[in-house]
C-alpha positions in Angstrom: 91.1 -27.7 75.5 88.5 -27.6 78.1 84.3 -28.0 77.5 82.4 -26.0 79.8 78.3 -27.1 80.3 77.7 -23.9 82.0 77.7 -20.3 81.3 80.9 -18.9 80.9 79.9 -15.6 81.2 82.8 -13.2 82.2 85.7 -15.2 80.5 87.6 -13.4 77.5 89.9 -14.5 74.7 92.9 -13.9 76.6 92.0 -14.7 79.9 94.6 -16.5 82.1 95.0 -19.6 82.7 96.8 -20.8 86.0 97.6 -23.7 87.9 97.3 -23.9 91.3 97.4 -19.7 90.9 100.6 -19.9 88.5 99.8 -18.7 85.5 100.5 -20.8 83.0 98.9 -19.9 79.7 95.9 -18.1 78.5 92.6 -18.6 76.2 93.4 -18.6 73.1 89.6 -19.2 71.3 85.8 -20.3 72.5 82.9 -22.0 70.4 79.4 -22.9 71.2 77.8 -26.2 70.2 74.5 -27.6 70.9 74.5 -31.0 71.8 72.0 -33.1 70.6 69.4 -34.5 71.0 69.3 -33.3 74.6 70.4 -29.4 73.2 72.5 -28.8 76.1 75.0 -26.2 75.2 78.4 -26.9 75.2 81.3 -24.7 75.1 84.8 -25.9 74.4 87.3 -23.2 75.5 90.7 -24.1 74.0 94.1 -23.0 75.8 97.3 -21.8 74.9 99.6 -23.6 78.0 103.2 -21.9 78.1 106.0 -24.9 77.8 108.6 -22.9 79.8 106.0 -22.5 82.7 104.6 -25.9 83.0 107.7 -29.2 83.2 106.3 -32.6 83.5 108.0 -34.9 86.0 111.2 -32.6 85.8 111.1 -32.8 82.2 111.9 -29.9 80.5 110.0 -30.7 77.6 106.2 -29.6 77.0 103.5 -31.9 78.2 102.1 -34.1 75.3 98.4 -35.6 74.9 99.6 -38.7 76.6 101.1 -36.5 80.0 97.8 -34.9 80.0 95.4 -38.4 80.0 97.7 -39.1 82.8 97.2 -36.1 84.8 93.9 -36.1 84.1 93.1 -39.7 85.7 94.9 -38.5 88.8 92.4 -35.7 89.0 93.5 -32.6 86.8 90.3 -30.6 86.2 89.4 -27.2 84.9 87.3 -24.9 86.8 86.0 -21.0 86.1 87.7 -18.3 88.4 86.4 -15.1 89.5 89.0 -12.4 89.2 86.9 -9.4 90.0 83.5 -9.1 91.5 83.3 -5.8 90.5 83.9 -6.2 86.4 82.5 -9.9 86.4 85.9 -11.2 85.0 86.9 -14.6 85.2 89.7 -17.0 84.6 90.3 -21.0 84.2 92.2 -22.4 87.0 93.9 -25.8 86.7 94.0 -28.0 90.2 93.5 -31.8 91.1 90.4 -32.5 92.3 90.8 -36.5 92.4 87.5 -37.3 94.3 85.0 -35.3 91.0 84.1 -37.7 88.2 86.1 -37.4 84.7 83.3 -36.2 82.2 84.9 -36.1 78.9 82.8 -34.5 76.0 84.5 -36.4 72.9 87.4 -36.9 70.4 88.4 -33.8 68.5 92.0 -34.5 68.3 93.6 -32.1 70.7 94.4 -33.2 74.7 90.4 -32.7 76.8 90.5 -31.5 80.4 87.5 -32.3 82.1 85.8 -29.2 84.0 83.5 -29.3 87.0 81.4 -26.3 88.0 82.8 -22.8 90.1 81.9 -22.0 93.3 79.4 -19.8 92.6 78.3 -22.5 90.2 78.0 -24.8 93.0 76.0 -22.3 94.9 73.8 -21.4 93.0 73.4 -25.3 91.7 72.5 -25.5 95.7 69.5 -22.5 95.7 68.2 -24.3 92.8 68.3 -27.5 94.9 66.7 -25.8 97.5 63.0 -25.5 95.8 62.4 -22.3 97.2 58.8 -22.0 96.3 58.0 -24.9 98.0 60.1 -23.8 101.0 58.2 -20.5 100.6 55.0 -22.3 100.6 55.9 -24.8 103.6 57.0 -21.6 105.7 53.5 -19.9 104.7 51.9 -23.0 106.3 54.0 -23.3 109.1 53.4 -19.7 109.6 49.7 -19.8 108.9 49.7 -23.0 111.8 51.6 -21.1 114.1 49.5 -18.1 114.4 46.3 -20.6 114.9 48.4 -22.1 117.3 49.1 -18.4 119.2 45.5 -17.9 119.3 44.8 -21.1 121.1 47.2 -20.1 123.4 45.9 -16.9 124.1 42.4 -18.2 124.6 43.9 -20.9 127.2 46.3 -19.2 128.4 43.8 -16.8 130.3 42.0 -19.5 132.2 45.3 -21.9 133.1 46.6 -18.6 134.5 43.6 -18.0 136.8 43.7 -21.8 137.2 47.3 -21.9 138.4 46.6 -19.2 140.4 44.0 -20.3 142.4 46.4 -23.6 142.6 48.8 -21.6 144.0 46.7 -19.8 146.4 45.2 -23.3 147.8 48.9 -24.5 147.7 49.8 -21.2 150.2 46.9 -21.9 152.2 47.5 -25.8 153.2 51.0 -24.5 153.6 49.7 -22.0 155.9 47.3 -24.7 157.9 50.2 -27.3 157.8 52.8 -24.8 159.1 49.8 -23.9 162.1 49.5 -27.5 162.7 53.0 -28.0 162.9 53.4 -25.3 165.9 50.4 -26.4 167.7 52.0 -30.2 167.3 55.5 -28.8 168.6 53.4 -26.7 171.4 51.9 -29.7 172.5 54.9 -32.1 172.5 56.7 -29.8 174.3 53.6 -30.1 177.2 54.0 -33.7 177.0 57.5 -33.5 177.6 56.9 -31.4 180.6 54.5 -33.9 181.9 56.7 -36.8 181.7 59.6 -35.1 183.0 56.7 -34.1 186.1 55.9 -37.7 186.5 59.6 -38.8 186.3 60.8 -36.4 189.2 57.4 -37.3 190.9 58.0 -41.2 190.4 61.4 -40.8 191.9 59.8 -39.2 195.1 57.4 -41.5 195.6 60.1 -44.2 195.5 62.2 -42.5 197.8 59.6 -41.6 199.9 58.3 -45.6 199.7 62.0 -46.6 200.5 62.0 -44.6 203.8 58.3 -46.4 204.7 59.5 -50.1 204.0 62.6 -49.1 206.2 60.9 -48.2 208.7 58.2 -51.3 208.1 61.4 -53.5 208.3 62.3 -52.1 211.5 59.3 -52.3 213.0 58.7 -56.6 211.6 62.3 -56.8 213.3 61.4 -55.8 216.6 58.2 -57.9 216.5 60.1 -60.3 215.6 62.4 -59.9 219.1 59.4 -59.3 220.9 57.5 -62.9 219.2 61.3 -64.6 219.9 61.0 -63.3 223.8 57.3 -64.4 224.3 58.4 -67.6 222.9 61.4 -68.1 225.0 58.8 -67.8 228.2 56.5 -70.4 226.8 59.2 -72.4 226.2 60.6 -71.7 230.1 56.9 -72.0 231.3 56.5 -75.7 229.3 59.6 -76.7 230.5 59.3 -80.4 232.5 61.2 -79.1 235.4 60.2 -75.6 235.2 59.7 -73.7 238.6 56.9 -71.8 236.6 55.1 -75.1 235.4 55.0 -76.6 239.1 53.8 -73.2 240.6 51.1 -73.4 237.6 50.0 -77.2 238.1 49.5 -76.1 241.7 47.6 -73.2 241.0 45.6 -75.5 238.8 44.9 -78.3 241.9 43.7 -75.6 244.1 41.5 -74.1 241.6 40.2 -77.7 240.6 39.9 -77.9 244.8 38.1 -74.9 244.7 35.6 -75.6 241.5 34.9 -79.1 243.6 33.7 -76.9 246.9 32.0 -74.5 245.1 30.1 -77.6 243.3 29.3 -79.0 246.8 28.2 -75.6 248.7 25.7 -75.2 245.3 24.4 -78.4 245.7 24.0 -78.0 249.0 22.5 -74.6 248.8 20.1 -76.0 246.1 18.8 -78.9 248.3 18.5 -76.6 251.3 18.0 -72.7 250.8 16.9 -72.1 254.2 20.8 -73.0 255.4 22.1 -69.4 254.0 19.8 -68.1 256.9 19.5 -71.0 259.4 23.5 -72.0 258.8 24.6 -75.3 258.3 23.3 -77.4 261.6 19.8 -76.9 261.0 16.9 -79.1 259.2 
């Protein structure tokens, strides 16, 4: 026997019953009790399991109440089947689910399998979940903020466009200027250049040209040089003691001395008596 908490809409006296997709037996009745005080409805489905199709641990005998507790702590559970989509009809499949809690209903006196909700149980047990009228009503705000926010964005959006385009006009013309400034710079360099190569070629004629004039300088000192070593070679010959030259000189220099002493007399003489130019020497 299995207790379903959930509609069991679809499933039929008669209905299979498989394991694992072996069918293994069928349903053999259904009931409806409201459990109180909660009055949650519960369904107990009762099953008619085949012994030839089901063995327990190789044993050829049917499974008992006791085989059942056990396979139902390892995980045996019962869960609704859809066999057509189109008539709606379903089936109870057996399987081990080990990880879904055991929820047993109660005694009754026959073997319980606890049953855990379909797939499309479990999906709609999820939309549920979902709140979707207060997902409908956070979309409508977020919607409702949005469309404020577009309409910001179409009031600023005008103005940042003529901003960034006047940004990018100023931008073009500084590139403009700096790419002018940049040729004039290169222009100007390149003069420079020019005139330091200028000066460099003139520089090195200049010292070429000064490097013939000290040459010829040098030359030049040289033979003053001879010419200074010559004149003093003669004063050395004319200052010599024994030097023909330095007698004839100290004569020369007596007879001039001679000479100053006459001329010293006859002025004297001529001084003391003027009338001797005319008269000559012998008269008073």
């Amino acid at each position: 026997m299995a207790y379903f908490q959930n509609s069991v809409a679809g499933l039929a006296v008669g209905a299979p019953v498989t394991l694992r997709g072996v069918r293994i037996g069928s349903v053999s009745s259904m009931k409806v009790y409201l459990k109180l005080p909660e009055l949650v409805p519960v369904i107990p489905v009762y099953m008619d399991i085949q012994p030839d199709q089901v063995s327990w641990t190789n044993d050829p005998l049917a499974a008992d109440a006791y085989d059942i507790e056990v396979a139902v702590k390892a995980g045996l559970r019962a869960q609704l089947s859809t066999q057509s989509l189109v008539t709606g009809q379903v089936s109870i499949n057996l399987d081990f689910h080990p990880d879904t809690p055991a929820n047993l209903v109660g005694d009754t006196g026959v073997p319980e399998i606890p049953t855990i909700p379909s797939d499309m149980q479990q999906i709609k047990d999820q939309i549920t979940e979902l709140k979707l009228d207060q997902l409908s009503n956070e979309a409508r705000t977020a919607l409702t903020g949005l469309n404020e926010l577009i309409g910001e964005l179409h009031g600023k959006i005008g103005p940042l466009a003529d901003s960034v385009r006047q940004t990018s006009d100023s931008a073009r013309g500084t590139l403009e200027t700096a790419t002018t400034a940049v040729r004039q710079l290169q222009q100007d360099a390149s003069r420079t250049l020019d005139s330091v190569d200028h000066l460099s070629h003139t520089t090195e004629d200049q010292v070429a040209t000064t490097g013939k004039n000290l040459d010829q300088v040098v030359a030049k000192l040289n033979q003053v040089a001879e010419r200074a070593d010559t004149v003093m070679g003669n004063l050395n010959n004319l200052t010599a003691p024994r030097s023909d030259t330095r007698d004839n000189l100290e004569a020369a220099v007596r007879d001039l001395a001679a000479s100053a002493s006459s001329l010293r007399r006859f002025s004297a003489e001529i001084e003391r008596k003027p009338s001797s130019l005319l008269l000559g020497k012998g008269s008073e």
